[in-house]
C-alpha positions as a Python dict, from the first residue, in 0.01 Angstrom:
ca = {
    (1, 'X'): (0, 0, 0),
    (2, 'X'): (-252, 302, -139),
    (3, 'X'): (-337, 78, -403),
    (4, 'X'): (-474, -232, -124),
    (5, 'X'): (-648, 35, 52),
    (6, 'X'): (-800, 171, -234),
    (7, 'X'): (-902, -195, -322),
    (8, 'X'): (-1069, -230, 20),
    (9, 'X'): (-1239, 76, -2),
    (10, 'X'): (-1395, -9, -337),
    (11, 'X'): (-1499, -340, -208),
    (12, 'X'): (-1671, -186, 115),
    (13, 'X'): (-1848, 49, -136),
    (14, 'X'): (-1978, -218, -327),
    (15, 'X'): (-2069, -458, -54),
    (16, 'X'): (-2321, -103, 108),
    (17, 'X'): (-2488, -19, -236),
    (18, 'X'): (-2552, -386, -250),
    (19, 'X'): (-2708, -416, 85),
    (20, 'X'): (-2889, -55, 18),
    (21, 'X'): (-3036, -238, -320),
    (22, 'X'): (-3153, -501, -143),
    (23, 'X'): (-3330, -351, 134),
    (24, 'X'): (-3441, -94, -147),
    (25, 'X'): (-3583, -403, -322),
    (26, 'X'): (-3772, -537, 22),
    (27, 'X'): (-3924, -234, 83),
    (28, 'X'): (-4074, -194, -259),
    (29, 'X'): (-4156, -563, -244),
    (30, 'X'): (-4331, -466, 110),
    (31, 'X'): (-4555, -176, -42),
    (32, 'X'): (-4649, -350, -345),
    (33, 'X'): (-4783, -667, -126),
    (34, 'X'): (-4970, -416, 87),
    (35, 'X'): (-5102, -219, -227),
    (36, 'X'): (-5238, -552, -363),
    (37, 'X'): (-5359, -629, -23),
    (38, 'X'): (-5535, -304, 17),
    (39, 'X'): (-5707, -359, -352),
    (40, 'X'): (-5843, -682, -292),
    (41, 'X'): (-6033, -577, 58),
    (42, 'X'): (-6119, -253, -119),
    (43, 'X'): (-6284, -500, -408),
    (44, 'X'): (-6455, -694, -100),
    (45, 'X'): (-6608, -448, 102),
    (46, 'X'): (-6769, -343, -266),
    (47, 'X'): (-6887, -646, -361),
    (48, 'X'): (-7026, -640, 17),
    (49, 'X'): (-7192, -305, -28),
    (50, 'X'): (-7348, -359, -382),
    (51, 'X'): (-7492, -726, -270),
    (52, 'X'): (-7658, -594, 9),
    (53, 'X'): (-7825, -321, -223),
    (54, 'X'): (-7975, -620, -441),
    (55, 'X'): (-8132, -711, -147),
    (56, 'X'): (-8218, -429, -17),
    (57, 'X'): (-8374, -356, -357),
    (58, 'X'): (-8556, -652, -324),
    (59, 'X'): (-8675, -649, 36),
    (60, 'X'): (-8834, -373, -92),
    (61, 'X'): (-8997, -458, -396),
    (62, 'X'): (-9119, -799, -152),
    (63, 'X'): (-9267, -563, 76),
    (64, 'X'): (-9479, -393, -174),
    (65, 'X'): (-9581, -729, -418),
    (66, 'X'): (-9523, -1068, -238),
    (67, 'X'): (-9513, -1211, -600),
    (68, 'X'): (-9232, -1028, -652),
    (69, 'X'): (-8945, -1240, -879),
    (70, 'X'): (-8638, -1085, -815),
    (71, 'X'): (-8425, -817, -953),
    (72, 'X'): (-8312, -836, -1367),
    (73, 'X'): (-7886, -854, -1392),
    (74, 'X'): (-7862, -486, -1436),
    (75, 'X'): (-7532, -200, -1454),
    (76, 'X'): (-7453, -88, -1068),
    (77, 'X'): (-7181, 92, -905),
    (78, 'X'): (-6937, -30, -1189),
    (79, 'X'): (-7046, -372, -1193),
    (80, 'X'): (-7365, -571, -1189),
    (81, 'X'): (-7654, -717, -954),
    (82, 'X'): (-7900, -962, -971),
    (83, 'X'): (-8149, -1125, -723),
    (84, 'X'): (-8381, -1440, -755),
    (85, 'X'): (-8642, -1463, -487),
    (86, 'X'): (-8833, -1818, -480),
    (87, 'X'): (-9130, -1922, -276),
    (88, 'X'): (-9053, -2117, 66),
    (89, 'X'): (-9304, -2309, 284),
    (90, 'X'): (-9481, -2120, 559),
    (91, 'X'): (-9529, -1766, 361),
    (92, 'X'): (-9124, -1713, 333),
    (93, 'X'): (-8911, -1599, 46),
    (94, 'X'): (-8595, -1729, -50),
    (95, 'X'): (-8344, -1392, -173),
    (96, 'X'): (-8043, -1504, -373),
    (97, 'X'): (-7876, -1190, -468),
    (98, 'X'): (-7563, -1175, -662),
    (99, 'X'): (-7268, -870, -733),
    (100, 'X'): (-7010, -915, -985),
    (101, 'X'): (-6735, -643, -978),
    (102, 'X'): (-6436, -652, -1179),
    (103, 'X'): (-6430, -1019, -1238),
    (104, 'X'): (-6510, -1049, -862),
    (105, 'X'): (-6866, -1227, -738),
    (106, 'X'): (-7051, -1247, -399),
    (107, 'X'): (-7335, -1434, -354),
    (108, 'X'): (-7598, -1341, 10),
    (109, 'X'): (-7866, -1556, 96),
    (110, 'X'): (-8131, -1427, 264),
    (111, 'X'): (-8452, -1571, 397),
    (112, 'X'): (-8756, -1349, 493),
    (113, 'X'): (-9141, -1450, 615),
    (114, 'X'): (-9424, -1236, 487),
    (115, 'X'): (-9616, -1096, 798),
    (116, 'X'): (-9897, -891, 847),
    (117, 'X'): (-9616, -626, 989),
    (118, 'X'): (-9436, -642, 690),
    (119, 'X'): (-9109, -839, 601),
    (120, 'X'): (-8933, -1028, 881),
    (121, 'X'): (-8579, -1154, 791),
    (122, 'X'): (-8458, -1479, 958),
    (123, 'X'): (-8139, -1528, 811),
    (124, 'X'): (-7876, -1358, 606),
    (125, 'X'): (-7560, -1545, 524),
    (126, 'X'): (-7304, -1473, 227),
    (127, 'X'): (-7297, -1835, 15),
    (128, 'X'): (-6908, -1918, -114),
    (129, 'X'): (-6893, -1913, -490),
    (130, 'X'): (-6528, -1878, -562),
    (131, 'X'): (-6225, -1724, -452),
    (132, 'X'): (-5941, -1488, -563),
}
């Protein structure tokens, strides 16, 4: 009779470690998603910041030559920016500025007019290149 019970009690054992494993193995499964998550938004909002300095860096340069071309590819932040800035009917400038970070790309369009103020943007959209 000790022996059955002894039997049982093994089983039991078993049958909790495996459950324990298991939710172990969710939980870890749970933080790595979120770690990944938390990466790839971390990547965005860079990509975000250093795009917006290309323009930025060429809203100024605009402002001070309107024959300005657009900014080189250059090293920034870890990764690299460029900007093209073509002529547009009616005195406006075309910005096409692009970040590359870690294999990662964002592309902002942005379309200014050349005033007697200064610079006055009329639209700033980010343009879809590819995804990860």
């Amino acid at each position: 009779m000790r022996t059955r019970q002894g039997g049982h009690a093994l089983l039991v054992a078993l049958l909790i470690l495996l459950l324990v494993a298991s939710a172990a193995t969710l939980v870890a499964a749970h933080f790595g998603l979120r770690a990944r998550l938390v990466s790839q938004d971390s990547r965005r909002l860079y990509l975000v910041a250093m795009a917006d300095a290309a323009v930025a860096e060429s809203l100024a340069r605009l402002q001070q030559s309107s024959g300005y071309s657009g900014v080189d590819q250059r090293e920034f932040a870890g990764g690299t920016i460029t900007s093209i800035i073509t002529a547009q009917p009616g005195n406006r400038r075309q910005i096409l500025a692009t970040a590359n970070y870690r294999g990662w790309d964002r592309q902002v369009q942005v379309q200014v007019r050349l005033a007697t103020a200064g610079l006055e943007v009329e639209s700033w959209t980010s343009v879809t290149r590819r995804s990860h």
